[in-house]
Biopython code that builds the backbone (N, CA, C, O; Angstrom):
import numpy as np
from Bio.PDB.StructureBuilder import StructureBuilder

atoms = [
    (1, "UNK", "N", (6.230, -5.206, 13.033)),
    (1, "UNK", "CA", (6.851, -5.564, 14.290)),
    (1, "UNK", "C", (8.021, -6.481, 13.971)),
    (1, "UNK", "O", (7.939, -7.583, 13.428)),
    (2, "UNK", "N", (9.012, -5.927, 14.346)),
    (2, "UNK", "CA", (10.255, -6.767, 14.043)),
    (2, "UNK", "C", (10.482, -7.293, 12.275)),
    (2, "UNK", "O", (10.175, -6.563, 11.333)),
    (3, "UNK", "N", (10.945, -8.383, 12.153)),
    (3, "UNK", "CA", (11.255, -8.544, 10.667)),
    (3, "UNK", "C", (10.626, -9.590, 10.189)),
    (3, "UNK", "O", (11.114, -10.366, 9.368)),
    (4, "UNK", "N", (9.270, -9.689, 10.778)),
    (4, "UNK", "CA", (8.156, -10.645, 9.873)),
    (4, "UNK", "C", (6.753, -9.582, 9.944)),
    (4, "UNK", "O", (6.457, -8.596, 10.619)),
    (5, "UNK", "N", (6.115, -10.344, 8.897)),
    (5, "UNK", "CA", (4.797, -9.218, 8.989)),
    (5, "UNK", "C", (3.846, -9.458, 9.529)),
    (5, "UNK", "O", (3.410, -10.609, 9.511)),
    (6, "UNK", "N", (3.203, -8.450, 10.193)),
    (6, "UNK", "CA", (2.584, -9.297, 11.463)),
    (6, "UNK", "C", (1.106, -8.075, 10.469)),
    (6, "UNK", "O", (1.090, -7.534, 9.363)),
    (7, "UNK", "N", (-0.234, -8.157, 12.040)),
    (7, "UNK", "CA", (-1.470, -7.384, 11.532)),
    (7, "UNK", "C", (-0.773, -6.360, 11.822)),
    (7, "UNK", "O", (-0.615, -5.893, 10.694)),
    (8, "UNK", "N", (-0.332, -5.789, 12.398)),
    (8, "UNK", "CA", (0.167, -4.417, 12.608)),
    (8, "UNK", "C", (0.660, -4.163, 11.268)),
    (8, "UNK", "O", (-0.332, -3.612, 10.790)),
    (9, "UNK", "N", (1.528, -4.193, 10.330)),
    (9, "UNK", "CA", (2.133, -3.891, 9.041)),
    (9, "UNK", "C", (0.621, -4.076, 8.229)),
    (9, "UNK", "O", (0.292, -3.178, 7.455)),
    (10, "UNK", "N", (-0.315, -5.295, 8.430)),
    (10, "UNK", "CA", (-1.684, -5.380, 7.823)),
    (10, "UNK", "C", (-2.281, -4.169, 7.451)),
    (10, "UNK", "O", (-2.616, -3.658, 6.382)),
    (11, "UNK", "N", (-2.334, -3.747, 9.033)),
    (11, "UNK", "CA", (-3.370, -2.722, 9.151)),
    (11, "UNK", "C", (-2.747, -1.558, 8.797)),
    (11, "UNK", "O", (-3.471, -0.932, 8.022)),
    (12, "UNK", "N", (-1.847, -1.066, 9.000)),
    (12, "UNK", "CA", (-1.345, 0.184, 8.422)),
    (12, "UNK", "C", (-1.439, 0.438, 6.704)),
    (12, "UNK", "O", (-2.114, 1.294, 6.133)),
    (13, "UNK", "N", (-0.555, -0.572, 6.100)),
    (13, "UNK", "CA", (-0.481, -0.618, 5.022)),
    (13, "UNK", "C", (-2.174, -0.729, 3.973)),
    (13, "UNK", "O", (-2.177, -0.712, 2.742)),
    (14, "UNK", "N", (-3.050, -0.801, 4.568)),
    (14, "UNK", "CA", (-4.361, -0.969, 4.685)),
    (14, "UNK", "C", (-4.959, 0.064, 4.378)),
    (14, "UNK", "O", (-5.605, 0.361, 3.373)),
    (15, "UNK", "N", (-4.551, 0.971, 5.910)),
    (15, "UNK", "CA", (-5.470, 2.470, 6.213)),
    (15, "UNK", "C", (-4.703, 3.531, 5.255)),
    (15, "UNK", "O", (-5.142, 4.642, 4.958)),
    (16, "UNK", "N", (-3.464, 2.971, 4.829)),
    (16, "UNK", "CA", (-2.634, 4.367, 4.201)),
    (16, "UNK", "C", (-2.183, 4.140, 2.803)),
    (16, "UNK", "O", (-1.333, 4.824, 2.232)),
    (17, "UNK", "N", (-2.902, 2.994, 2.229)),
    (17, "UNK", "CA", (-2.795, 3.058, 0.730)),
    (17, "UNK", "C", (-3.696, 4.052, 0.217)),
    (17, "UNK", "O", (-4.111, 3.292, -0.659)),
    (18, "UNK", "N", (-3.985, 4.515, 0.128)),
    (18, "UNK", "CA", (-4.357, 6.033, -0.913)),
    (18, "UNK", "C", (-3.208, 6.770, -0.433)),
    (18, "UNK", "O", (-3.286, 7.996, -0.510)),
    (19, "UNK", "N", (-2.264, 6.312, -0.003)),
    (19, "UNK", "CA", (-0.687, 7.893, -0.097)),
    (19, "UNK", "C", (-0.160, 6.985, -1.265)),
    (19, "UNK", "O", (0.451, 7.576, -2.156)),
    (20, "UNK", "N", (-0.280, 5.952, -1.352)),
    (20, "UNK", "CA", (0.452, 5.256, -2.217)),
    (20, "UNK", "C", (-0.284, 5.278, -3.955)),
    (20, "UNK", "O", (0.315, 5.738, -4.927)),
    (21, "UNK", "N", (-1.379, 4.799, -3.988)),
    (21, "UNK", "CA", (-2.178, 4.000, -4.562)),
    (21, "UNK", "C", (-1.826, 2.687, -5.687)),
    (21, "UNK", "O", (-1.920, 2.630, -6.913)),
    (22, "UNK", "N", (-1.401, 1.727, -4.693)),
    (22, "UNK", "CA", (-0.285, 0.882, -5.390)),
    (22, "UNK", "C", (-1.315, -0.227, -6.486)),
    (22, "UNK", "O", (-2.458, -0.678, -6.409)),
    (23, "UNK", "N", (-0.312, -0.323, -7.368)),
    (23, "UNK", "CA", (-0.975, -1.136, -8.663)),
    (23, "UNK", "C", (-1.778, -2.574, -8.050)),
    (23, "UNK", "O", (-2.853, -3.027, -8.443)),
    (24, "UNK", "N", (-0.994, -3.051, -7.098)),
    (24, "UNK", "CA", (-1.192, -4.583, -6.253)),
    (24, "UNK", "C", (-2.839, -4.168, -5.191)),
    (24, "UNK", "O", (-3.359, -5.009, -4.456)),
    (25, "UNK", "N", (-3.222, -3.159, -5.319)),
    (25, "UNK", "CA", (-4.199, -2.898, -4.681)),
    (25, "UNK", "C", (-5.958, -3.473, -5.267)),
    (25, "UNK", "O", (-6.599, -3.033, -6.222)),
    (26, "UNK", "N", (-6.335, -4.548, -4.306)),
    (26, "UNK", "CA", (-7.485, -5.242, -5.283)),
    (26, "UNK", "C", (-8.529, -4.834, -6.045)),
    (26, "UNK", "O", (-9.015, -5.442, -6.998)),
    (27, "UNK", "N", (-8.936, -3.543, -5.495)),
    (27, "UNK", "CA", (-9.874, -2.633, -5.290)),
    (27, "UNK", "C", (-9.692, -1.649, -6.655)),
    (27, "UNK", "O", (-8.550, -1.490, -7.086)),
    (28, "UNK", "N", (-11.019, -0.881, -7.440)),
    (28, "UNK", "CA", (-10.957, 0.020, -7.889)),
    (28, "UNK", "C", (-10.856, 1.269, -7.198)),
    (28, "UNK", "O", (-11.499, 1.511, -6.177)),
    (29, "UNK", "N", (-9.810, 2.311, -7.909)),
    (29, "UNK", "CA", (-9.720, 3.432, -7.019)),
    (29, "UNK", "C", (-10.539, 4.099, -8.208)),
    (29, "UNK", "O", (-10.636, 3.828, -9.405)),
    (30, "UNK", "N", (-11.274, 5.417, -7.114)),
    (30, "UNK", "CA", (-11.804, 6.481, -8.018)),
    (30, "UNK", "C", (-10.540, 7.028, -8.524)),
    (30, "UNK", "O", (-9.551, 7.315, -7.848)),
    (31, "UNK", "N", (-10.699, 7.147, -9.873)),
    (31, "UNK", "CA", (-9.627, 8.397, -10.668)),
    (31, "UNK", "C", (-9.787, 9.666, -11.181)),
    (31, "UNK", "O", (-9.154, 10.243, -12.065)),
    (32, "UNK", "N", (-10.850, 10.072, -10.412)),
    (32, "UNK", "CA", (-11.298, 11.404, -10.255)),
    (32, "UNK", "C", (-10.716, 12.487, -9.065)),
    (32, "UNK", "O", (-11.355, 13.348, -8.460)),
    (33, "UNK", "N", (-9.568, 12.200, -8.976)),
    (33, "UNK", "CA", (-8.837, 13.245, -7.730)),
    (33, "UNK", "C", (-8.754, 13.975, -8.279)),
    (33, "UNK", "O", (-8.638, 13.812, -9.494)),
    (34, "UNK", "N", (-8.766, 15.530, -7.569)),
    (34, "UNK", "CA", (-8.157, 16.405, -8.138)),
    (34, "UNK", "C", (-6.869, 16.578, -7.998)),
    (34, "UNK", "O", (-6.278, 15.965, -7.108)),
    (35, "UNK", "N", (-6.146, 17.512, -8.915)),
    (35, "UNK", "CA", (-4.871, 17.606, -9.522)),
    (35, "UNK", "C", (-4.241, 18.345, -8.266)),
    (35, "UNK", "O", (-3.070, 18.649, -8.491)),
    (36, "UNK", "N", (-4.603, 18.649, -7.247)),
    (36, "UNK", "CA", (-4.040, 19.572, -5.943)),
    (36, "UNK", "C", (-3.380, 18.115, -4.988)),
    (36, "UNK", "O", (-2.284, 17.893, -4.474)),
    (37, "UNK", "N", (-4.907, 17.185, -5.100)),
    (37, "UNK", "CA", (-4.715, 16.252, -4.386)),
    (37, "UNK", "C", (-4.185, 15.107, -4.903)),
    (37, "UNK", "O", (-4.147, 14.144, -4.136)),
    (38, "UNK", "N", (-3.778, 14.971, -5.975)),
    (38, "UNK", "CA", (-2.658, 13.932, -6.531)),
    (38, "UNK", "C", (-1.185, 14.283, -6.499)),
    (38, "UNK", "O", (-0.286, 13.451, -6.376)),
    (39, "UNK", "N", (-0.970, 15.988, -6.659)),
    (39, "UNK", "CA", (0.233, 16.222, -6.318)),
    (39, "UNK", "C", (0.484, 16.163, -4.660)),
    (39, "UNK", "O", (1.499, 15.553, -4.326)),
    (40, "UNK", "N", (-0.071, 16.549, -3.935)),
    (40, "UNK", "CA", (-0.508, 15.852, -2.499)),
    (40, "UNK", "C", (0.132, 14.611, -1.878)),
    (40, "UNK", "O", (0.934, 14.521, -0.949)),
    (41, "UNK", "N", (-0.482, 13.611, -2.698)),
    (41, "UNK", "CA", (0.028, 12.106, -2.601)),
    (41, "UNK", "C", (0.927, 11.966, -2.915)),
    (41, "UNK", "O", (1.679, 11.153, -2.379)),
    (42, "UNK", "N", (1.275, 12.733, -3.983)),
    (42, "UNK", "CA", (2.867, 12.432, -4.853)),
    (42, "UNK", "C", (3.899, 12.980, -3.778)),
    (42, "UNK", "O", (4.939, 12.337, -3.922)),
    (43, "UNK", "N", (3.991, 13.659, -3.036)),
    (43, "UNK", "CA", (4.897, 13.981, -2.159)),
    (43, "UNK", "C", (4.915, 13.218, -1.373)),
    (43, "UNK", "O", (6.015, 12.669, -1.319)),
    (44, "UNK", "N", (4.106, 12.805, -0.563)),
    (44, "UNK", "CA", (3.409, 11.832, 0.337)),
    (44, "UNK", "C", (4.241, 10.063, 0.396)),
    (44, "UNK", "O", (4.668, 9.322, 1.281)),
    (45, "UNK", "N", (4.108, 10.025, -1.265)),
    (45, "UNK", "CA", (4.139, 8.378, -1.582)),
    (45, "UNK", "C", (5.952, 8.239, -1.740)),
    (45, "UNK", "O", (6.517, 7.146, -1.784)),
    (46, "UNK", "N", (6.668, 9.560, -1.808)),
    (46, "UNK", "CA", (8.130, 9.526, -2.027)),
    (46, "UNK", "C", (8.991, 9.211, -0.558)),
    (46, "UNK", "O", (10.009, 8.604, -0.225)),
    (47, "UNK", "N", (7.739, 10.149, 0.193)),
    (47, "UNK", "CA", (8.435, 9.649, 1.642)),
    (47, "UNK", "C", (8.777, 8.705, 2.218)),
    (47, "UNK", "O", (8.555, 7.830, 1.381)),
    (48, "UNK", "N", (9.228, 8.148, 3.191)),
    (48, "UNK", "CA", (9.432, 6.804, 3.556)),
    (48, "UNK", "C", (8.546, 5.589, 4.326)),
    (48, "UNK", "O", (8.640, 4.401, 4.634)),
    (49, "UNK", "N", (7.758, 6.559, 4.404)),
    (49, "UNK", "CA", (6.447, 5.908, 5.113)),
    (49, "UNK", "C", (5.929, 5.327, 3.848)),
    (49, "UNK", "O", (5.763, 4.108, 3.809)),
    (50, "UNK", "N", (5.602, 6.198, 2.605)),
    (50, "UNK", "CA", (4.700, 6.234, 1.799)),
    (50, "UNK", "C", (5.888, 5.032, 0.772)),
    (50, "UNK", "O", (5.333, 4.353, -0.091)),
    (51, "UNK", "N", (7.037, 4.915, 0.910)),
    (51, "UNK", "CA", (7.700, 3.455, -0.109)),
    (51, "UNK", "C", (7.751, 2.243, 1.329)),
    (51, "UNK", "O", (8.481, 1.255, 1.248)),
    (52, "UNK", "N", (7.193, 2.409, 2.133)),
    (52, "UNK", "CA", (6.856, 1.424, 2.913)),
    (52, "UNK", "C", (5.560, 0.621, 2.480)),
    (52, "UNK", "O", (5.525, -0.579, 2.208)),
    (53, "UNK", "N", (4.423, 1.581, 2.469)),
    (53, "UNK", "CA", (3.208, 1.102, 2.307)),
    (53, "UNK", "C", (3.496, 0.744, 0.319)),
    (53, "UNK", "O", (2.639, 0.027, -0.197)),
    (54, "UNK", "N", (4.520, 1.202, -0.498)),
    (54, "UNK", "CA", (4.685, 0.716, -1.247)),
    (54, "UNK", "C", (4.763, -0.778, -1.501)),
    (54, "UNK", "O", (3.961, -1.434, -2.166)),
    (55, "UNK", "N", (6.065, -1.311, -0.750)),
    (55, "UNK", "CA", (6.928, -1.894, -0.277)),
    (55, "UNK", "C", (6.060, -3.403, 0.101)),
    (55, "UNK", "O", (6.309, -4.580, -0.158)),
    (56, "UNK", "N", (5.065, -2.799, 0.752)),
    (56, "UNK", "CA", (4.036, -3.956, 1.810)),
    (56, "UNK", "C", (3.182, -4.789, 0.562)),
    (56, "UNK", "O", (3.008, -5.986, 0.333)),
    (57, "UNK", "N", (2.777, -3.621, -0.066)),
    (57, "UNK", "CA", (1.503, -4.264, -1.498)),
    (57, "UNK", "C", (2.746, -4.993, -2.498)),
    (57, "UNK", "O", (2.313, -5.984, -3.085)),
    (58, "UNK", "N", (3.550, -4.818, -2.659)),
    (58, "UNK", "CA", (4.491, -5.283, -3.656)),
    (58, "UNK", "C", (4.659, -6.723, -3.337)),
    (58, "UNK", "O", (4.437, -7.715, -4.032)),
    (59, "UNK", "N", (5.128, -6.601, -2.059)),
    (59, "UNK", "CA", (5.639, -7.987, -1.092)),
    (59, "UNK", "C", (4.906, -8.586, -0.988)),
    (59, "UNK", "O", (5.054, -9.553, -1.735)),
    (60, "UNK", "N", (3.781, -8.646, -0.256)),
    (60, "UNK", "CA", (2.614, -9.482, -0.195)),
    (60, "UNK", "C", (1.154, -9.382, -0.680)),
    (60, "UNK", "O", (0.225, -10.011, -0.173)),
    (61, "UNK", "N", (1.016, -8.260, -2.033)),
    (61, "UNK", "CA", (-0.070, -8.573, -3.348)),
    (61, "UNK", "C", (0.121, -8.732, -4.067)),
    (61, "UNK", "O", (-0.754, -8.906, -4.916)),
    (62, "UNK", "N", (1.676, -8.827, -4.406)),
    (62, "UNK", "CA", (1.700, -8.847, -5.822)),
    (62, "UNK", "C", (1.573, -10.722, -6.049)),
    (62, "UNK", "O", (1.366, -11.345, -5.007)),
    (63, "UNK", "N", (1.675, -11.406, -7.135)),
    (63, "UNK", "CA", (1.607, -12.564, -7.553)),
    (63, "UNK", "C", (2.461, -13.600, -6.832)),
    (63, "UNK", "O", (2.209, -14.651, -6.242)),
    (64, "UNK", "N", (3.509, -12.946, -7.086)),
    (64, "UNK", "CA", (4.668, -13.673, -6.398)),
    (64, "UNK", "C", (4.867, -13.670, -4.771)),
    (64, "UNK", "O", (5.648, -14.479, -4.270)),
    (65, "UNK", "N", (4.190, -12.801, -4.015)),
    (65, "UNK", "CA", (4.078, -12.573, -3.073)),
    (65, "UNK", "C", (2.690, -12.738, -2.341)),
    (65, "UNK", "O", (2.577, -12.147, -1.267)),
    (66, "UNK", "N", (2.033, -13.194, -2.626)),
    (66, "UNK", "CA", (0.074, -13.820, -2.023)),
    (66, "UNK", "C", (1.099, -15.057, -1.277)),
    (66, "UNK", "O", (2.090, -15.530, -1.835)),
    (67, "UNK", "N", (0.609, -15.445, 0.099)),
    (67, "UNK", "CA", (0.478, -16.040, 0.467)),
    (67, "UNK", "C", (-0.737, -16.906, 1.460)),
    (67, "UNK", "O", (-1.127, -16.546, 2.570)),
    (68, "UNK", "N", (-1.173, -18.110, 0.710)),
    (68, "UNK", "CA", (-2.624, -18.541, 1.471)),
    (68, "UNK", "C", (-2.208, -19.038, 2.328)),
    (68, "UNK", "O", (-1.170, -19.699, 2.299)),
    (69, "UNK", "N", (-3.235, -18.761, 3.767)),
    (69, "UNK", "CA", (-3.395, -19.761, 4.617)),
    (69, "UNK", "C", (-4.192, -20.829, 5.214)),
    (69, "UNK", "O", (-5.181, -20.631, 5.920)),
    (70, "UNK", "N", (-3.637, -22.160, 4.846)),
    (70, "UNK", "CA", (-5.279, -23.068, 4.843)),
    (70, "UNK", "C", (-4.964, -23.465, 6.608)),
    (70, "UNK", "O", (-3.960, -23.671, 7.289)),
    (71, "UNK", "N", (-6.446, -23.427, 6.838)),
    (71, "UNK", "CA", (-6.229, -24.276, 8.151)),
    (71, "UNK", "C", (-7.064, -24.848, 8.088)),
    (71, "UNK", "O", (-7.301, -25.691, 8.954)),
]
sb = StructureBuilder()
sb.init_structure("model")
sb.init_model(0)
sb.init_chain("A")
sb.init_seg("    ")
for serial, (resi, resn, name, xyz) in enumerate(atoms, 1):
    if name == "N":
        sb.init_residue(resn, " ", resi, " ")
    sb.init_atom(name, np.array(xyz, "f"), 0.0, 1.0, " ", f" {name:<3s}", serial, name[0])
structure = sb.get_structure()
């Protein structure tokens, strides 16, 4: 929503990392896809949706990009 990241960018980037399956992702992924369904994703993750949800894990999982919030 607009040009800060709100839950909306959360939640998307969330439900649609497997188009991506970005390195910044905390989680083990199974690496047992099949080869139909990795070329699948690979089309998927070039699109612009799919360097968005790139884009999101980069920005705010990667190291430099975690931000805590204490309250």
């Amino acid at each position: 929503v607009g040009d800060r990241f709100s839950i909306a960018d959360l939640t998307a980037a969330s439900l649609f990392y497997p188009v991506v399956l970005p390195p910044e992702f905390p989680y083990r992924v199974p690496s047992k896809v099949p080869a139909r369904g990795r070329e699948f994703i690979a089309t998927l993750a070039v699109r612009p949706g799919g360097r968005w949800i790139a884009e999101m894990y980069a920005r705010h999982r990667s190291a430099g990009g975690v931000r805590r919030i204490v309250v």
